[in-house]
PAFI-144685 format. One record per residue (C-alpha): residue number from 1; residue in one letter; x, y, z negated. Coordinates in steps of 0.05 Angstrom, whole numbers, plus 5000, padded with zeros to 4 digits. Example, Ala and Ser with C-alpha at 12.3 -4.5 7.8 and 13.67 -1.06 7.14 Angstrom:
@num 1	residuo A	east 5246	north 4910	up 4844 $
@num 2	residuo S	east 5273	north 4979	up 4857 $
This chain:
@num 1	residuo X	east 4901	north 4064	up 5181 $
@num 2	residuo X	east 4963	north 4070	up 5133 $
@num 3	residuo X	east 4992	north 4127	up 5186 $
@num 4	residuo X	east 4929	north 4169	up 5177 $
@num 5	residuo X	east 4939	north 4171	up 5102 $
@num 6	residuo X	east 5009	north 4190	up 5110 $
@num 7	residuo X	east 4996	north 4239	up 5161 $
@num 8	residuo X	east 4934	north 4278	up 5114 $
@num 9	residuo X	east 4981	north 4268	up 5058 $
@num 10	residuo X	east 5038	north 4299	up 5101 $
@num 11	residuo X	east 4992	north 4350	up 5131 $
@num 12	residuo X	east 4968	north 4370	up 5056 $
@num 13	residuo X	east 5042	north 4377	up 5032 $
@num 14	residuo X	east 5062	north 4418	up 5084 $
@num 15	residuo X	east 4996	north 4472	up 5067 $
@num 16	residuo X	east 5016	north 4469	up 4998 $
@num 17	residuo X	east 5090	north 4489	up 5009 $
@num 18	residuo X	east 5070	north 4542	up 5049 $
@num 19	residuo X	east 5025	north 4569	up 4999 $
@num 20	residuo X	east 5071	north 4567	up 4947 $
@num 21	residuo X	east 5125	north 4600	up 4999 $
@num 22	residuo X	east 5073	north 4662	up 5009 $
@num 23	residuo X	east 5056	north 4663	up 4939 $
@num 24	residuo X	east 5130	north 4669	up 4914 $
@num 25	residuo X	east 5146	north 4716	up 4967 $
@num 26	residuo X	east 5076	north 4760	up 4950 $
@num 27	residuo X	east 5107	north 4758	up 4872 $
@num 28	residuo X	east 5187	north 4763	up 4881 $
@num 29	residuo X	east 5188	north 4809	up 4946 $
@num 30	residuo X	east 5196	north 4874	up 4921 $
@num 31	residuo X	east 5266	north 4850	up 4886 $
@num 32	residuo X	east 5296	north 4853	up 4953 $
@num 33	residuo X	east 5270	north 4926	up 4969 $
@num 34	residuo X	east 5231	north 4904	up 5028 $
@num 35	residuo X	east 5175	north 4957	up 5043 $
@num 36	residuo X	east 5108	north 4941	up 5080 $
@num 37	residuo X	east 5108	north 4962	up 5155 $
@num 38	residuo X	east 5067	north 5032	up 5156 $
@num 39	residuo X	east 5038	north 5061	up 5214 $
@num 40	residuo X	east 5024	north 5128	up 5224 $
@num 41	residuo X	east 5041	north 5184	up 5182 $
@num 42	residuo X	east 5024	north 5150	up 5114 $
@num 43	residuo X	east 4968	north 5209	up 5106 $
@num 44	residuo X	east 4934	north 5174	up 5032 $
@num 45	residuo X	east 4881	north 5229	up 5011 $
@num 46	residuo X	east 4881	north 5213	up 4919 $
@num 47	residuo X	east 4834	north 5265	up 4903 $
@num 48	residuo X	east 4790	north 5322	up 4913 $
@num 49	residuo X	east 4755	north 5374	up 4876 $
@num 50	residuo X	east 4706	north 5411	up 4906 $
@num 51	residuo X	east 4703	north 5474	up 4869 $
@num 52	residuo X	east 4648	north 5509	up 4923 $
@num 53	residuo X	east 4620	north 5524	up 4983 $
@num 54	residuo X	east 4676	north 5497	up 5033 $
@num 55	residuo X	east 4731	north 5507	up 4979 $
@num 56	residuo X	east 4768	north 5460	up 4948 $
@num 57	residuo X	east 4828	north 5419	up 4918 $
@num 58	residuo X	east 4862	north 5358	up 4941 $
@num 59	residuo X	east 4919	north 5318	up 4916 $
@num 60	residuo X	east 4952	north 5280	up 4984 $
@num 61	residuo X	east 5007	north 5235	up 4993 $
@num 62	residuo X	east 5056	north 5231	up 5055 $
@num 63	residuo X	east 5101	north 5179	up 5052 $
@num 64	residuo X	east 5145	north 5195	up 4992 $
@num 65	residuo X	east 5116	north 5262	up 4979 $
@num 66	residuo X	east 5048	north 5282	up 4933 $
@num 67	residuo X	east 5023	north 5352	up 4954 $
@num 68	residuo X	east 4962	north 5395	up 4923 $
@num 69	residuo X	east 4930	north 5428	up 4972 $
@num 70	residuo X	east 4875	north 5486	up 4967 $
@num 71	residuo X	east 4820	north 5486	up 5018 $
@num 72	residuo X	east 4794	north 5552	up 5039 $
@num 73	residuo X	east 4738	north 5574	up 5086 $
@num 74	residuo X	east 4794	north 5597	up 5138 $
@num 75	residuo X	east 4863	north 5578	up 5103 $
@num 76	residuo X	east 4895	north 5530	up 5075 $
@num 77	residuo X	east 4950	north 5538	up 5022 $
@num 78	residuo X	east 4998	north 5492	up 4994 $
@num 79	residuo X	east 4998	north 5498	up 4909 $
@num 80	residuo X	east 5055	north 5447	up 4895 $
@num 81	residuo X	east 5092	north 5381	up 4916 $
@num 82	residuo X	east 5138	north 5329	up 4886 $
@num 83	residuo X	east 5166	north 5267	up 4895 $
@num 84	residuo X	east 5128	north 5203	up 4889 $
@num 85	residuo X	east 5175	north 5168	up 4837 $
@num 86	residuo X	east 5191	north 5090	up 4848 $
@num 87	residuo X	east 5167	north 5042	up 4810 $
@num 88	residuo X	east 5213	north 4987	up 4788 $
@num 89	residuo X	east 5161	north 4935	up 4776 $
């Protein structure tokens, strides 16, 4: 019976350092510049404004990049772009 306790109590530690392990490394992470995996392009539509019929605004982020693009009927025309700046959080 006494080697069931242990092993729950064992069992329980082990959960709660691991916890604590995913927690620290969720907090502390970004101090060692480590970047989530992305897949794709890292295409992140912010925000549109629709100023008519099939015209209208959007702010869009690739990667490292924030472009404004303007949505025609049958073009498309690129307003402005800048760097995303890092945060240093």
């Amino acid at each position: 019976m006494e080697t069931m306790y242990f092993s729950v109590i064992k069992m329980l530690l082990v959960i709660t350092i691991f916890g604590c392990a995913v927690l620290a490394f969720y907090k502390y992470g970004n101090r060692f510049k480590l970047k989530p995996i992305t897949k794709g392009y890292g295409l992140h539509k912010v925000e549109t404004i629709h100023l008519g019929y099939k015209k209208f605004i959007s702010v869009v982020e690739i990667r490292d990049r924030v472009l404004v693009v303007g949505v025609g009927e049958k073009e498309v025309s690129l307003l402005t772009e800048w760097r995303k700046e890092e945060t240093g959080s």
